[in-house]
C-alpha positions in Angstrom: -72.9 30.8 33.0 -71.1 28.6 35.5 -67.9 28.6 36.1 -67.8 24.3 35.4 -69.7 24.8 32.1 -67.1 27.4 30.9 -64.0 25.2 32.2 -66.5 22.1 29.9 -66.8 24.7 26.9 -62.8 25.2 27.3 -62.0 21.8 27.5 -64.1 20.8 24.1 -62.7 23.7 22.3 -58.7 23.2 23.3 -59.6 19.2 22.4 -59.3 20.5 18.5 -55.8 19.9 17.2 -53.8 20.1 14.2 -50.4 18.7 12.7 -48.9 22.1 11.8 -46.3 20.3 9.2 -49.1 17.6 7.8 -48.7 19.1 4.0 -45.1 20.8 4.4 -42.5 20.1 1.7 -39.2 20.0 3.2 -36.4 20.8 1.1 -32.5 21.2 2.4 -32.3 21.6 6.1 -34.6 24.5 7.3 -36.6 25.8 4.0 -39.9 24.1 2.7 -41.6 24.5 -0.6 -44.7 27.0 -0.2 -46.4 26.0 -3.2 -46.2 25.6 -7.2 -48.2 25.4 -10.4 -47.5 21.9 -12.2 -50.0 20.9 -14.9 -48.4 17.2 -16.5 -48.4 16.1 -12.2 -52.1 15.4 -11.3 -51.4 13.6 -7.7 -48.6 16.4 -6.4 -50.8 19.2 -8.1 -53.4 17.7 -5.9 -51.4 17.5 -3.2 -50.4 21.1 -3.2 -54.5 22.0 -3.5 -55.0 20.3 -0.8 -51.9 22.1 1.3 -53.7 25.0 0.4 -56.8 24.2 1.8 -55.1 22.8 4.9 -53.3 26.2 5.5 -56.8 28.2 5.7 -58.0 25.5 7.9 -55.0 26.3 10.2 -55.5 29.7 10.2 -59.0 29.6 10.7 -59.4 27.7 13.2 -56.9 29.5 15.3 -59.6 32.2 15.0 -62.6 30.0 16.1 -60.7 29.1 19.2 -60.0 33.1 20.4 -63.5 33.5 19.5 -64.8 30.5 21.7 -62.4 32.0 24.1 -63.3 35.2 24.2 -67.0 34.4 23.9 -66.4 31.7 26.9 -64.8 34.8 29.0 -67.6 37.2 28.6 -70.4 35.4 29.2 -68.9 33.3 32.1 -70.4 36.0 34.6 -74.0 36.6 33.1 -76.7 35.9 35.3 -78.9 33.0 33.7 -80.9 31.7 36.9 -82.7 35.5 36.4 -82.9 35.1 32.6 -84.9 37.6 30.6 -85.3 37.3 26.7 -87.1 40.7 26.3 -84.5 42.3 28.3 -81.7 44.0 25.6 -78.4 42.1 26.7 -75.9 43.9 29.3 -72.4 45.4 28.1 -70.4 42.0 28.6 -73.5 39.6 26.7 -73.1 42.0 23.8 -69.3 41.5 23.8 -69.8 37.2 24.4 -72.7 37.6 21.3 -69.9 39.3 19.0 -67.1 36.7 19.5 -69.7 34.3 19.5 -71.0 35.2 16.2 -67.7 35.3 14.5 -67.0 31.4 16.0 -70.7 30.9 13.8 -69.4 32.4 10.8 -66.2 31.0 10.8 -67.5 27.7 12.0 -69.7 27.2 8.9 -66.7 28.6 6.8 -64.8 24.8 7.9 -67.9 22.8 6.4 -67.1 24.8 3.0 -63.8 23.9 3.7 -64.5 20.0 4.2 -66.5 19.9 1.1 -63.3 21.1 -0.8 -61.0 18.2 0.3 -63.7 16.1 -0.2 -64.3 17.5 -3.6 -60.5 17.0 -4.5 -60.3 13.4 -2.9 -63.3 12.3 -4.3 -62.1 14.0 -8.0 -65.7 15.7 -8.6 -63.6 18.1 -10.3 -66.3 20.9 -9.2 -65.0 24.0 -9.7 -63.7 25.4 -6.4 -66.0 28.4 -6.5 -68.9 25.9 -7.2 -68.5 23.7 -4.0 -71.1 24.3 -1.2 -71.4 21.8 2.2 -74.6 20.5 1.8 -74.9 20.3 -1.9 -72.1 18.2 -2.5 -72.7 15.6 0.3 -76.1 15.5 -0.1 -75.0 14.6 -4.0 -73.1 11.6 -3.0 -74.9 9.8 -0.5 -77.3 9.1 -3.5 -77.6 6.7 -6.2 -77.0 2.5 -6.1 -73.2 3.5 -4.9 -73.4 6.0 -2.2 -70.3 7.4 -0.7 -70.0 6.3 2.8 -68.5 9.3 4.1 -70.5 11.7 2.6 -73.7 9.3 4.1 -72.4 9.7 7.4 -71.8 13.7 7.3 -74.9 14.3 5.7 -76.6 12.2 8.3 -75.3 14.3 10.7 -76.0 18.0 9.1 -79.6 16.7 8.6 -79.9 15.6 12.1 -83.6 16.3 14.2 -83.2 18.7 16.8 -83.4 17.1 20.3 -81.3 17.7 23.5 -82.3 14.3 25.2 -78.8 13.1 24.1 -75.3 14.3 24.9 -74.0 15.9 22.4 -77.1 17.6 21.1 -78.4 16.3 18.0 -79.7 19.2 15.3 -76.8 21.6 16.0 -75.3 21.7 12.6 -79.3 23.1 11.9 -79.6 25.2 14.7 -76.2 26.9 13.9 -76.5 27.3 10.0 -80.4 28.9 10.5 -78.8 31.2 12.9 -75.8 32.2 10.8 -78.6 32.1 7.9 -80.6 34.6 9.9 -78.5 37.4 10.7 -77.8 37.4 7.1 -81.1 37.2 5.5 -83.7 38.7 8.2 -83.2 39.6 11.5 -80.3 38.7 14.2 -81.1 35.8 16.5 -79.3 37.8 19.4 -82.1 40.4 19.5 -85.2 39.7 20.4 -88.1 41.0 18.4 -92.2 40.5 17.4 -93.4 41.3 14.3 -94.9 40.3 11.0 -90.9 40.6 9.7 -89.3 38.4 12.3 -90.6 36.8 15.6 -87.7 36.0 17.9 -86.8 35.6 21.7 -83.0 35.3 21.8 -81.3 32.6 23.9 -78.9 32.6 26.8 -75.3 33.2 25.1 -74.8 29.4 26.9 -76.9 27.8 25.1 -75.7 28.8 21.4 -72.4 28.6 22.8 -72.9 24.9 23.6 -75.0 24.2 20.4 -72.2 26.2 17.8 -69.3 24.2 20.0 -70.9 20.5 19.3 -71.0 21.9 15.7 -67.6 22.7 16.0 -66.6 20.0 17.2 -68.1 16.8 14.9 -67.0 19.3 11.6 -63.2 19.0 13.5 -63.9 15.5 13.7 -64.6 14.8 9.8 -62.3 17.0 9.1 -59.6 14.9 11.1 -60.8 12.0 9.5 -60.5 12.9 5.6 -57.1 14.4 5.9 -55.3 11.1 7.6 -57.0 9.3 4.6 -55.9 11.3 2.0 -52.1 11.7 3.9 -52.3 7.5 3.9 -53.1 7.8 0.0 -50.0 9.9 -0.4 -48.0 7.4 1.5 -49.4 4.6 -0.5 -48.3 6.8 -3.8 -44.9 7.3 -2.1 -45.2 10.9 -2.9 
């Protein structure tokens, strides 16, 4: 990989930021309020759900970006003008594919995590081991009053796969299959030819790119549904 297309891949990945404080309580000078359990609240129950939420986010996405990083690193020096997909990969490809592979898994973990604020914004009141990504916005951009949100994410997670644009269109796709391989049949890194799986892996680059666009327009809604439901606790003065 080029040296300008891993400084690219840095760039997109560092652009990801978060408001560590967005859903601290302050109390007295330098202690904040972790959490509680309040039943007769709704709106500050919800609030600290959704602070719970927001803390995994956090955490998880400071785990994507060593990932990306490390991923970014090890494949920076592999040799893809004499690309070979029978060939098994060399010592630092198989390091790049593992740090690569846990930015896939964790990356589809912050769609889960989307579909749980937008479960609580939204009040579907599904139970939080009930909500799944695709389910749940595929559920409500239906019917005569569609949520426009969920329309435009689930426009986006249904995308066709082309690469004539910038970013790629299809990545959400391309990245859950892959994630959905390695768990279900065979591991996309590999390649292999049989009546069980036919595969010939990609350049590390290439699902790099595909799994950082992902990463990116997931960031994106993300950012977008938290500064609406931090304006609807403004608006509630709470």
């Amino acid at each position: 990989m080029r040296s300008e297309t891993a400084e690219i891949f840095q760039n997109l990945v560092k652009s990801v930021q978060y408001d560590e404080n967005a859903f601290t309580v302050w109390y007295g000078n330098e202690k904040i309020l972790v959490g509680a359990f309040i039943h007769d609240q709704p709106e500050i129950q919800r609030f600290f759900d959704y602070a719970t939420i927001y803390h995994t986010l956090l955490d998880l996405d400071r785990k994507i970006k060593t990932s990306f990083q490390m991923a970014i690193e090890f494949a920076e020096d592999a040799d893809f003008d004499h690309w070979n997909p029978i060939s098994p990969p060399s010592e630092r490809e198989s390091t790049a594919i593992y740090y690569l592979e846990n930015a896939i898994f964790r990356t589809m973990v912050l769609w889960d995590l989307l579909a749980q604020f937008f479960n609580l914004k939204e009040k579907i009141d599904k139970p939080f081991d009930k909500v799944y990504s695709a389910q749940i916005f595929h559920d409500a951009q239906q019917g005569k009053r569609p949520n426009p949100f969920a329309k435009e994410v689930y426009a986006y997670m249904t995308q066709e796969d082309s690469s004539e644009t910038e970013p790629w269109e299809g990545n959400h796709g391309y990245v859950r299959e892959f994630r959905d391989k390695m768990i279900h049949r065979s591991t996309p890194t590999l390649s292999s030819i049989s009546n069980f799986s036919f595969e010939l892996r990609m350049p590390v680059a290439y699902t790099l790119k595909r799994t950082i666009e992902d990463y990116i327009q997931v960031s994106y809604f993300l950012h977008e549904i938290i500064t609406n439901i931090l304006q609807d606790y403004e608006m509630l003065n709470i």
